[in-house]
TIVOTOR-753093 format. One line per 8 residues: number of its first residue (from 1); their letters; for each residue x negated, y negated, z negated of N, C-alpha, C, O, CB. Coordinates in pm, 1 decimal, decimal comma. Glycine has a CB too. Example, Ala and Ser with C-alpha at 12.3 -4.5 7.8 and 13.67 -1.06 7.14 Angstrom:
<recs>
1> as> -1319,0/569,0/-780,0/-1230,0/450,0/-780,0/-1320,0/330,0/-780,0/-1423,6/331,9/-846,5/-1130,8/447,3/-904,6  -1285,0/225,0/-708,0/-1367,0/106,0/-714,0/-1290,0/-3,0/-787,0/-1340,9/-113,8/-803,9/-1408,4/59,8/-572,5 $
</recs>
This chain:
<recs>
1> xxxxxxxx> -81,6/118,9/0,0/0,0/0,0/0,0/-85,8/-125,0/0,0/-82,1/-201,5/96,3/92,7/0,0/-118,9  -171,1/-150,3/-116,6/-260,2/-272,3/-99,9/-339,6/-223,2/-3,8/-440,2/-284,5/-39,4/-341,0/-326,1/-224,4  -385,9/-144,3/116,4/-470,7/-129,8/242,9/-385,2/-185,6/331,4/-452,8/-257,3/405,2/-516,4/15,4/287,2  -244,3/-190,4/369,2/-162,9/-226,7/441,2/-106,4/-378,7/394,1/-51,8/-449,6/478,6/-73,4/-119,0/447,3  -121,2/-422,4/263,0/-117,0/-562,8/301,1/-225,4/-668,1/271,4/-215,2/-790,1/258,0/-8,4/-609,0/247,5  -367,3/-559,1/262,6/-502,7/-631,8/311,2/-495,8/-690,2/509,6/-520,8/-797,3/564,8/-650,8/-483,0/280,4  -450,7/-557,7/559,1/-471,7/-570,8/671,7/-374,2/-656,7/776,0/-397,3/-701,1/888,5/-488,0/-455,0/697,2  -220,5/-663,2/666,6/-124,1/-803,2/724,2/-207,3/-928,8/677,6/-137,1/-1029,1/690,3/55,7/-816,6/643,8 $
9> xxxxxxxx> -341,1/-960,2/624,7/-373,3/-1086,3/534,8/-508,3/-1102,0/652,7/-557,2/-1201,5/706,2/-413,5/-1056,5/323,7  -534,6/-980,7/661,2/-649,6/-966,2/787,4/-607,1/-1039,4/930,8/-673,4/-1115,5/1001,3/-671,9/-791,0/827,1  -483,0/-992,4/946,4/-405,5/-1038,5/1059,2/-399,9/-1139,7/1092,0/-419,7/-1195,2/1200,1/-306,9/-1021,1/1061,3  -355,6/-1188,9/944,3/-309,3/-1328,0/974,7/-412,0/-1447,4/1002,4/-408,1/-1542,1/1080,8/-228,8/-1368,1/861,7  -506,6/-1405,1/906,1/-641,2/-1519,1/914,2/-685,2/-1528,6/1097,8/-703,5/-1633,7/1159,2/-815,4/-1436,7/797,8  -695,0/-1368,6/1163,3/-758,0/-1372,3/1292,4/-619,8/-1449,1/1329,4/-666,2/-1546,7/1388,4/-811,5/-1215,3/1377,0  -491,6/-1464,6/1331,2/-415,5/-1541,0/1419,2/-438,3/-1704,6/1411,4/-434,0/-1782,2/1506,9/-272,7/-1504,2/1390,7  -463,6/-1736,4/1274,1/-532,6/-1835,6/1212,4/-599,2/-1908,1/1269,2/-589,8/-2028,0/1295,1/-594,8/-1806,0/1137,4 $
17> xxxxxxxx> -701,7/-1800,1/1299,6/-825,2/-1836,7/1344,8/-891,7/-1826,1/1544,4/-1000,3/-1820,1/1602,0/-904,8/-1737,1/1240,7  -763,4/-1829,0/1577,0/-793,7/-1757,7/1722,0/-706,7/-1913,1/1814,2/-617,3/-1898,4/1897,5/-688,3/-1543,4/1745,7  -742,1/-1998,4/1786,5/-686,1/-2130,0/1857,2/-775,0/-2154,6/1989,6/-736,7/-2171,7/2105,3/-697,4/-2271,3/1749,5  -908,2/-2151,1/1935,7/-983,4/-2206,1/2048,6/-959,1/-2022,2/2206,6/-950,2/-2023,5/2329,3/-1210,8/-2251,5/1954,7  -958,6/-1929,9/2125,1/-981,9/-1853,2/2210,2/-832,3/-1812,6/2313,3/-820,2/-1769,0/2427,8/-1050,0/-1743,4/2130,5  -718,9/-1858,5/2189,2/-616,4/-1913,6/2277,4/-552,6/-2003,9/2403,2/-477,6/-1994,3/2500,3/-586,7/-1938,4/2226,0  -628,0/-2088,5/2338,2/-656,1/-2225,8/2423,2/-709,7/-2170,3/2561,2/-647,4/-2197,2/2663,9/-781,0/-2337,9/2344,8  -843,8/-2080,0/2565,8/-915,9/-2035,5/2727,4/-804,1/-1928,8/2774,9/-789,0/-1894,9/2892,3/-1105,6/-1942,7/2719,8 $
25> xxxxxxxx> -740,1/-1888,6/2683,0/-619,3/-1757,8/2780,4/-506,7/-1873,4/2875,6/-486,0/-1847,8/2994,2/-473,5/-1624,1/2617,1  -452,5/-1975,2/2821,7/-376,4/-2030,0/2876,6/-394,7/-2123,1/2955,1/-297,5/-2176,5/3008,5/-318,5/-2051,5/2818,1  -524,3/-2165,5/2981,4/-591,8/-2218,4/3101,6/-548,5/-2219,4/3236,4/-565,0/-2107,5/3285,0/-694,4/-2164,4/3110,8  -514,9/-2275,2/3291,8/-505,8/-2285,9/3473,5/-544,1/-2415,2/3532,1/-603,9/-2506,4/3475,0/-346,7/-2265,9/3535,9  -505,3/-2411,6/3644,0/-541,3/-2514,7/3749,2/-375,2/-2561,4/3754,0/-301,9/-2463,1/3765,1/-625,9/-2445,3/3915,9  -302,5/-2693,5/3747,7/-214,8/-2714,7/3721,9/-244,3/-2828,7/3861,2/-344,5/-2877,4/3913,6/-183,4/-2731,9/3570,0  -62,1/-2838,5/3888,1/-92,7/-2923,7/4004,0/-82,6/-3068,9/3964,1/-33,8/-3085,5/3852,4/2,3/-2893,9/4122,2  -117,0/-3176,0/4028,6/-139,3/-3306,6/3980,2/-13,1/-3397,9/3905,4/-50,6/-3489,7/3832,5/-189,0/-3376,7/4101,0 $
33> xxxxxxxx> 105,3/-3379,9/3918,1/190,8/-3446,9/3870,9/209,2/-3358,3/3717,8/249,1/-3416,6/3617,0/313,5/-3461,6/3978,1  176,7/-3222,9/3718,2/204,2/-3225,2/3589,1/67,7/-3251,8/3508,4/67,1/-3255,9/3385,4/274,8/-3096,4/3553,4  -30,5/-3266,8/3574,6/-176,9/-3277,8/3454,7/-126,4/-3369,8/3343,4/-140,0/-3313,5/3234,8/-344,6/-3364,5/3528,3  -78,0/-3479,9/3333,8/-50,2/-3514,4/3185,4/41,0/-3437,2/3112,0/45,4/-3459,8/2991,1/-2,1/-3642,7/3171,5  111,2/-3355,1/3156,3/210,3/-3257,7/3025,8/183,3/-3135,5/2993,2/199,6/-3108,2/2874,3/355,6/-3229,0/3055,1  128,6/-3012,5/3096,8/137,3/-2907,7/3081,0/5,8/-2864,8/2961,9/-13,7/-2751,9/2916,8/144,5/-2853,3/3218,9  -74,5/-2992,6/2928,9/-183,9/-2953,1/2842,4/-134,1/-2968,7/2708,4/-141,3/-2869,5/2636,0/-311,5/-3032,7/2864,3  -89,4/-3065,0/2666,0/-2,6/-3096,3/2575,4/81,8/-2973,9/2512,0/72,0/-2942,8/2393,3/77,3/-3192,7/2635,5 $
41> xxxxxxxx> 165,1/-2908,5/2603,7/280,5/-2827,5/2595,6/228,4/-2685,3/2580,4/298,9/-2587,2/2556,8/373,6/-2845,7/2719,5  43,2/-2686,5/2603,2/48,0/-2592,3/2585,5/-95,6/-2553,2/2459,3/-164,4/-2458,4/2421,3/63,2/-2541,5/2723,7  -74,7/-2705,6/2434,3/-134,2/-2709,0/2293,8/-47,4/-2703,5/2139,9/-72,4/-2679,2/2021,9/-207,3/-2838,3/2297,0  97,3/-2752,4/2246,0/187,9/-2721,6/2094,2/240,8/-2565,0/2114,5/305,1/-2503,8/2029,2/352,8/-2846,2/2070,3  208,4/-2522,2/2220,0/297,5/-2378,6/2218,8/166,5/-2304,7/2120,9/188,2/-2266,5/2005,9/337,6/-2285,2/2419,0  70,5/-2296,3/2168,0/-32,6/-2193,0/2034,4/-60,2/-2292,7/1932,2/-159,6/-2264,1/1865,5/-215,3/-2120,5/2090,2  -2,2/-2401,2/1899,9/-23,8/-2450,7/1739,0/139,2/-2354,1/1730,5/124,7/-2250,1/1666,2/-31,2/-2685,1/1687,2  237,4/-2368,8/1767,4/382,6/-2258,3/1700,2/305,2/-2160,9/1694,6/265,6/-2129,9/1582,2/541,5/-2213,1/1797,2 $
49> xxxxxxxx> 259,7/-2083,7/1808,1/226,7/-1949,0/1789,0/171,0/-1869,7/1649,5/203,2/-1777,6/1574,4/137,4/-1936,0/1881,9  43,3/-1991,4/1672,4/-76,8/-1958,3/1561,6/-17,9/-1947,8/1398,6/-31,2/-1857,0/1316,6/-201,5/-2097,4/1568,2  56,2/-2087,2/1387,8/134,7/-2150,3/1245,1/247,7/-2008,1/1193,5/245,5/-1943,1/1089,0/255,5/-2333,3/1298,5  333,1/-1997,5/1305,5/491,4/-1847,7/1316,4/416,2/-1761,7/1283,1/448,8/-1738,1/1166,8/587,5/-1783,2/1485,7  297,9/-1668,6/1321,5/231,7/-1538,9/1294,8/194,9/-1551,0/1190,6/225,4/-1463,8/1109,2/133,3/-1493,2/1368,4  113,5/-1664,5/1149,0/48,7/-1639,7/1068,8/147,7/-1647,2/909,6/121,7/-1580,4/809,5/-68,1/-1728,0/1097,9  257,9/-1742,5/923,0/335,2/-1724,0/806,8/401,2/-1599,1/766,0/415,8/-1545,4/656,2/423,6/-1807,3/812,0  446,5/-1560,0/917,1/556,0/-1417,6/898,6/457,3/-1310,1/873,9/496,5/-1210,4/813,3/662,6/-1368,3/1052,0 $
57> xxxxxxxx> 308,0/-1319,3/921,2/253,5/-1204,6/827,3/178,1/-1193,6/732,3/125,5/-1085,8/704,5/205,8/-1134,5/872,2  151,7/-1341,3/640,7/103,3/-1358,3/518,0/276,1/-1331,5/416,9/262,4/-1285,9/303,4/11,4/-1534,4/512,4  403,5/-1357,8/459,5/483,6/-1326,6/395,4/540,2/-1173,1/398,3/639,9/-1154,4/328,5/556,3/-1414,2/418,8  507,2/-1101,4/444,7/482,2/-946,0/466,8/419,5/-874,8/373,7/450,7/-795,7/284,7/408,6/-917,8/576,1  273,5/-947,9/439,3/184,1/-907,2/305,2/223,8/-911,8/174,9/181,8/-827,0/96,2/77,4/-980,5/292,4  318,8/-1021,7/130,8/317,1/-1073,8/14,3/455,2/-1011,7/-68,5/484,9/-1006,6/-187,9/308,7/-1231,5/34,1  533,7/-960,9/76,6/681,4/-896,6/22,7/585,9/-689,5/-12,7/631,3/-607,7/-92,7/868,6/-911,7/225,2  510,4/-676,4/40,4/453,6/-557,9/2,7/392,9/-545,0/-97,1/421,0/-469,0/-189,7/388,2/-517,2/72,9 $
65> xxxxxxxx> 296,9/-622,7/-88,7/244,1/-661,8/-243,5/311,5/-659,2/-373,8/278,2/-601,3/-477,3/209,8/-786,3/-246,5  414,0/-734,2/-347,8/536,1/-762,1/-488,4/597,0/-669,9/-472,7/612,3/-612,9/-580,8/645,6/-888,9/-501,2  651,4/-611,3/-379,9/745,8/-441,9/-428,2/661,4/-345,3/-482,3/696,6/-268,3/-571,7/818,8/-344,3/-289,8  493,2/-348,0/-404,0/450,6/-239,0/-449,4/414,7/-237,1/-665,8/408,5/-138,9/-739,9/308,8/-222,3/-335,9  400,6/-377,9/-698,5/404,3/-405,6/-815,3/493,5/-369,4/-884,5/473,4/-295,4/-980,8/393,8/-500,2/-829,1  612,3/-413,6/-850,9/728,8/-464,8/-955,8/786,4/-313,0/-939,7/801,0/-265,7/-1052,4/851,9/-622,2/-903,8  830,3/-205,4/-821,0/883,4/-94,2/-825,2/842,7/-2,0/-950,9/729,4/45,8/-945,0/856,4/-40,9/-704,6  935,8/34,9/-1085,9/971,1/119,4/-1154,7/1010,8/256,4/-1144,9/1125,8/263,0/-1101,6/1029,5/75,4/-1190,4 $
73> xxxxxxxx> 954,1/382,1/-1171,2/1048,7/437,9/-1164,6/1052,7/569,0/-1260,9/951,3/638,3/-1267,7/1063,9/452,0/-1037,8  1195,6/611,8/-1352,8/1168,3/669,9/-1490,3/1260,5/804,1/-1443,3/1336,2/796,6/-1346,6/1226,4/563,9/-1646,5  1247,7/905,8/-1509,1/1288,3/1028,5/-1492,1/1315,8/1100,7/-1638,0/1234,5/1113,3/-1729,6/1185,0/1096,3/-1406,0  1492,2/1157,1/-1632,6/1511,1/1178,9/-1725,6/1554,0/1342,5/-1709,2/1566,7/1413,8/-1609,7/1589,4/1077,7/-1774,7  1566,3/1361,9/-1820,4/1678,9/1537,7/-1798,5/1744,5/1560,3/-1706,3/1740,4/1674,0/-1659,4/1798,9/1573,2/-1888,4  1839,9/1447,2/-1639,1/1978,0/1446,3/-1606,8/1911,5/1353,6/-1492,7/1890,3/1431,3/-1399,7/2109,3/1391,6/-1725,1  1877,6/1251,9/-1463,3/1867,8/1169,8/-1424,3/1739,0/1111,0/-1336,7/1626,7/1110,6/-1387,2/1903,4/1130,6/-1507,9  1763,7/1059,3/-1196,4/1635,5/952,9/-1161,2/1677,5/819,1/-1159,9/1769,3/774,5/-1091,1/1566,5/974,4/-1016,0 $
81> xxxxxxxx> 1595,9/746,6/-1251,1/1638,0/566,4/-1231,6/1460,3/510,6/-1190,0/1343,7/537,2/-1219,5/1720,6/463,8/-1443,3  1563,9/392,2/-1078,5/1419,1/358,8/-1051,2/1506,1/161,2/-1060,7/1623,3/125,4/-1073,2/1323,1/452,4/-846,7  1397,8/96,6/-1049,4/1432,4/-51,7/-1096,3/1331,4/-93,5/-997,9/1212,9/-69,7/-1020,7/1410,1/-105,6/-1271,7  1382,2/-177,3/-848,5/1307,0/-278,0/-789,4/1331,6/-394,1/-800,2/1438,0/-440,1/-758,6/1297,2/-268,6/-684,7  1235,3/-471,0/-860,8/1237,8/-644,0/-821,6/1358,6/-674,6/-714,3/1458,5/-743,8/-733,7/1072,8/-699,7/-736,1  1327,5/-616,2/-617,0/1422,5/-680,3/-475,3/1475,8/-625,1/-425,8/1521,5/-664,4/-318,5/1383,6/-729,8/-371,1  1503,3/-494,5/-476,9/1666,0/-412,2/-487,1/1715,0/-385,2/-589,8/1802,5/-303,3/-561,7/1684,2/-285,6/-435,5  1715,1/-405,8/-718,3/1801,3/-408,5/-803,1/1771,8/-278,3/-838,2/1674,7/-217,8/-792,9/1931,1/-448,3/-767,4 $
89> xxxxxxxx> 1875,3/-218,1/-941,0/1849,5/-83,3/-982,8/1925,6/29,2/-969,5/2047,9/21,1/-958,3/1831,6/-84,0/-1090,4  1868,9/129,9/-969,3/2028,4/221,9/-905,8/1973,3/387,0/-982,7/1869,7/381,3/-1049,0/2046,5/235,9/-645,3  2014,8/467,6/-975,5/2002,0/612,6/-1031,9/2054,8/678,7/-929,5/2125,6/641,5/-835,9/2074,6/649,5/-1168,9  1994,9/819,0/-970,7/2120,2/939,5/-889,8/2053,5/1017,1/-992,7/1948,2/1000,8/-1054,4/2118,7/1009,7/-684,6  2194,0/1155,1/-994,8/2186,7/1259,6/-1097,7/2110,6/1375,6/-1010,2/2139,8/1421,5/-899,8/2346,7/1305,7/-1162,1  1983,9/1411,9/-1114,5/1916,4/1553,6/-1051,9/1988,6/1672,7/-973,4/1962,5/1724,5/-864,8/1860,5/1627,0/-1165,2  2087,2/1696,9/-1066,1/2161,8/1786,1/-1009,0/2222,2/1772,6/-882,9/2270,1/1876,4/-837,3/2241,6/1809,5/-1082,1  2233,5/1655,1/-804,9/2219,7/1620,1/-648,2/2140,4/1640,2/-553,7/2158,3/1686,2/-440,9/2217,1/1524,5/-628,0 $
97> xxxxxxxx> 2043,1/1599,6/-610,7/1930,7/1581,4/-559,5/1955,6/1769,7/-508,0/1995,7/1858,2/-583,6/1791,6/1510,4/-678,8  1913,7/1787,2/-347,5/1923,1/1902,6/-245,5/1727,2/1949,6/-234,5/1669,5/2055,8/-258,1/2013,8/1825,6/-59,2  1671,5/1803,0/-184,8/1518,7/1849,4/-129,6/1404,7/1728,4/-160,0/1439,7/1615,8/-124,4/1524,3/1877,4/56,7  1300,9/1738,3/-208,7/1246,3/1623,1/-216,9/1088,4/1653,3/-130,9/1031,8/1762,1/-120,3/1244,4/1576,2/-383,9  1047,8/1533,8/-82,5/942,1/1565,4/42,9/855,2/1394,0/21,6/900,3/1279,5/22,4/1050,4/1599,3/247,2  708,0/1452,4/3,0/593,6/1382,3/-51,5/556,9/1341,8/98,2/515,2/1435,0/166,9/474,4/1475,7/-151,3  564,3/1239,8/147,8/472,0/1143,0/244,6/354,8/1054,6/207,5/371,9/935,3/182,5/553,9/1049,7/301,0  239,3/1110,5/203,9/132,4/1016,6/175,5/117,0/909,8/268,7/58,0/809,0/229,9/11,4/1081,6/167,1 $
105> xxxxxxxx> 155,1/914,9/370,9/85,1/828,4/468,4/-71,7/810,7/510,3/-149,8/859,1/428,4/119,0/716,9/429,4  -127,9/751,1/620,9/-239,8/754,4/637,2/-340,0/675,9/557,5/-458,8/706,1/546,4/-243,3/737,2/742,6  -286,1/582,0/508,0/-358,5/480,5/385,3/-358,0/582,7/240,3/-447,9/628,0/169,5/-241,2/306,1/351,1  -219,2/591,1/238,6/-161,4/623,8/81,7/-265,1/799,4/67,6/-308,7/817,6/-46,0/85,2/646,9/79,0  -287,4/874,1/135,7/-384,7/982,9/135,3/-518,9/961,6/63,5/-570,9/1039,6/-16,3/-412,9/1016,0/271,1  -567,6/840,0/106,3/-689,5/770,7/115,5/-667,7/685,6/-69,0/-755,0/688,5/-155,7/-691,6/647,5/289,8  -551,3/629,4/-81,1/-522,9/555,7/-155,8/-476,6/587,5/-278,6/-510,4/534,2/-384,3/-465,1/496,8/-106,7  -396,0/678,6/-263,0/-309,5/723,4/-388,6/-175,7/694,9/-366,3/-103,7/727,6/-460,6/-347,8/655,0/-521,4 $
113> xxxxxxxx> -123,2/647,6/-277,7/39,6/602,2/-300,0/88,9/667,7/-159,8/12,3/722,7/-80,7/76,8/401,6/-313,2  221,6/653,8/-142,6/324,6/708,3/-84,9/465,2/695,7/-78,6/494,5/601,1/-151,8/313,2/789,6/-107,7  569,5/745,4/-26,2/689,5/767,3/-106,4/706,1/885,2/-84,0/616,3/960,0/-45,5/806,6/692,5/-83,9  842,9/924,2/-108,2/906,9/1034,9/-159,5/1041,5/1026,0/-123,8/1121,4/942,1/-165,5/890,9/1049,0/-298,0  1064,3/1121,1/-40,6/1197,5/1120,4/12,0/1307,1/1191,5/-4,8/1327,0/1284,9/72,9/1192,1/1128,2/106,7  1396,4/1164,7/-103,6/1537,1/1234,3/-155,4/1633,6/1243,8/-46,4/1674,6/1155,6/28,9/1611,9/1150,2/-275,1  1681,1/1452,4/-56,7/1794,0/1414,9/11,6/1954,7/1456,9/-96,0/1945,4/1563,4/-157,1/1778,0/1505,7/171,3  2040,7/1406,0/-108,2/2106,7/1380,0/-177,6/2239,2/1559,2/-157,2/2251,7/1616,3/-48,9/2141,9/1206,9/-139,0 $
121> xxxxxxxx> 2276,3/1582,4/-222,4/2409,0/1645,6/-144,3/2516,5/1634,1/-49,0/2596,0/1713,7/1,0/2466,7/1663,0/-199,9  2487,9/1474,8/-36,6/2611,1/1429,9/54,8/2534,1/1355,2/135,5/2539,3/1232,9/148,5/2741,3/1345,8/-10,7  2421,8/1473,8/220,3/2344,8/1455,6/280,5/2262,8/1266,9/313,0/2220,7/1220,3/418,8/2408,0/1533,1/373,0  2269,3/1196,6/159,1/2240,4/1138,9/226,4/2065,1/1073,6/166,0/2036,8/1074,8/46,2/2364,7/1062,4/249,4  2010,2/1044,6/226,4/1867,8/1011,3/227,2/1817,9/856,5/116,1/1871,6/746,9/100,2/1836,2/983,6/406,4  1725,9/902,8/73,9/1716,2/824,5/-84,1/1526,4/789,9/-71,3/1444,6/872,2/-112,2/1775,7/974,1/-265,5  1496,5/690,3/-24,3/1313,8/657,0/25,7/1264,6/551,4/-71,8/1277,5/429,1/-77,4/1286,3/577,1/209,7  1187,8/666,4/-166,1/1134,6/559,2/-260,4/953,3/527,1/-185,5/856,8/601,2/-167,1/1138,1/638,4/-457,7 $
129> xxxxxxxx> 974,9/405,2/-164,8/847,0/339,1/-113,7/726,3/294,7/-192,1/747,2/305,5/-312,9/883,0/231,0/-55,6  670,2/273,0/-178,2/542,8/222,7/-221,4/513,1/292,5/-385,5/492,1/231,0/-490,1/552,2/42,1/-217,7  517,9/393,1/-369,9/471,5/477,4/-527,2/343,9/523,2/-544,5/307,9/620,1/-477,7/547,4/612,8/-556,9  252,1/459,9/-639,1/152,0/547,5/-701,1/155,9/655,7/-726,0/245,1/680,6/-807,1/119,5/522,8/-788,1  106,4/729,0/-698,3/105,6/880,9/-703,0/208,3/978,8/-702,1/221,3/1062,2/-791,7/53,0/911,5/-797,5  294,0/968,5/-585,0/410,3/1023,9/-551,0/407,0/1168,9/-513,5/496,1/1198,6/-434,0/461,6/950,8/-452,6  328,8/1266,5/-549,2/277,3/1369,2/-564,4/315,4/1376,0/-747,4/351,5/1476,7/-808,3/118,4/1365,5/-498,9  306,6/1318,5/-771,4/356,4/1329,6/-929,3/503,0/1326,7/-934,8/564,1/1419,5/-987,8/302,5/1204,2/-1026,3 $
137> xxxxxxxx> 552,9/1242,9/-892,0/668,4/1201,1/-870,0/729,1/1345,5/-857,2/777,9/1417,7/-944,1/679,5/1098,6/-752,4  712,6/1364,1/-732,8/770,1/1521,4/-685,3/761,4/1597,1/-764,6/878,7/1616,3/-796,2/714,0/1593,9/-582,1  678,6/1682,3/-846,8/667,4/1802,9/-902,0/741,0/1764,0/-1067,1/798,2/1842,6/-1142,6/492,7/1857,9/-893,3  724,2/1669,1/-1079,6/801,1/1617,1/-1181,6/953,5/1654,5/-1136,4/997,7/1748,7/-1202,1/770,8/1456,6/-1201,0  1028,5/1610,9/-1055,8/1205,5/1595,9/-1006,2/1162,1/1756,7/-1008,0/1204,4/1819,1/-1105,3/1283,3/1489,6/-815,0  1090,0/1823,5/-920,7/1106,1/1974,5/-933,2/1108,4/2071,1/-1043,4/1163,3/2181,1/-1037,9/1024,2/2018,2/-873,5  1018,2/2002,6/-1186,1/1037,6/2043,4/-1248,6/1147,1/2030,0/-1389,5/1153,6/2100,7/-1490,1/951,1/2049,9/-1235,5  1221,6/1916,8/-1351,1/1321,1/1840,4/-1405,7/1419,6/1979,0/-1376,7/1468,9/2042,1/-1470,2/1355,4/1673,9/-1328,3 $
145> x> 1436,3/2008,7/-1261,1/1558,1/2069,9/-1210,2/1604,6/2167,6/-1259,9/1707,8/2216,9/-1214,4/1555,5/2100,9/-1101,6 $
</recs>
């Protein structure tokens, strides 16, 4: 999780930082009546470009970051409750719970985190994201059961 929003923070700096090399992609030979505008127009189009990327993926980073923090999640006899910052909190009863399936991902292997994917009885699908050691997670609900 923090490898994936190093690399939205990575992103963003090279979008940041990629004006001048922008500037030579959009280069042409323009014909004479427009030489006073089309330089202009196409100095404000990669200042949007540069400014839009780079916010929408420093705020990415930053919505990953804070879920991967703030996500809770407690296991009882009877019960899974988990508590996110920016979903609120919710449970389901073990005894629902049908199959549970450990996704490390290609970072989270490397990293330690993952989620874990519940499927419910009424077939329906339950993706807890960004978990520290979701290999724990699992054998835990399995052995709850």
């Amino acid at each position: 999780m923090l490898a994936k929003a190093v690399v939205l923070f990575v992103l963003a700096l090279v979008v940041w930082s990629s004006e001048p090399t922008l500037l030579k992609l959009v280069q042409f030979k323009v014909p004479e009546e427009l030489e006073r505008f089309v330089p202009k127009i196409l100095t404000v189009g990669v200042w949007l470009f540069r400014y839009v990327f780079f916010i929408l993926l420093t705020l990415v980073a930053l919505v990953r970051l804070f879920s991967f923090f703030t996500l809770r999640v407690g296991l009882t006899d009877k019960r899974l409750l988990c508590d996110d910052a920016l979903l609120g909190s919710f449970s389901l009863d073990l005894g629902k719970i049908e199959s549970v399936k450990c996704e490390p991902g290609l970072f989270g292997g490397l990293f330690g985190y993952g989620k874990v994917i519940l499927t419910a009885a009424s077939s329906q699908r339950l993706v807890l994201t960004n978990l520290s050691r979701p290999h724990v997670l699992e054998q835990e609900i399995f052995a709850a059961k």
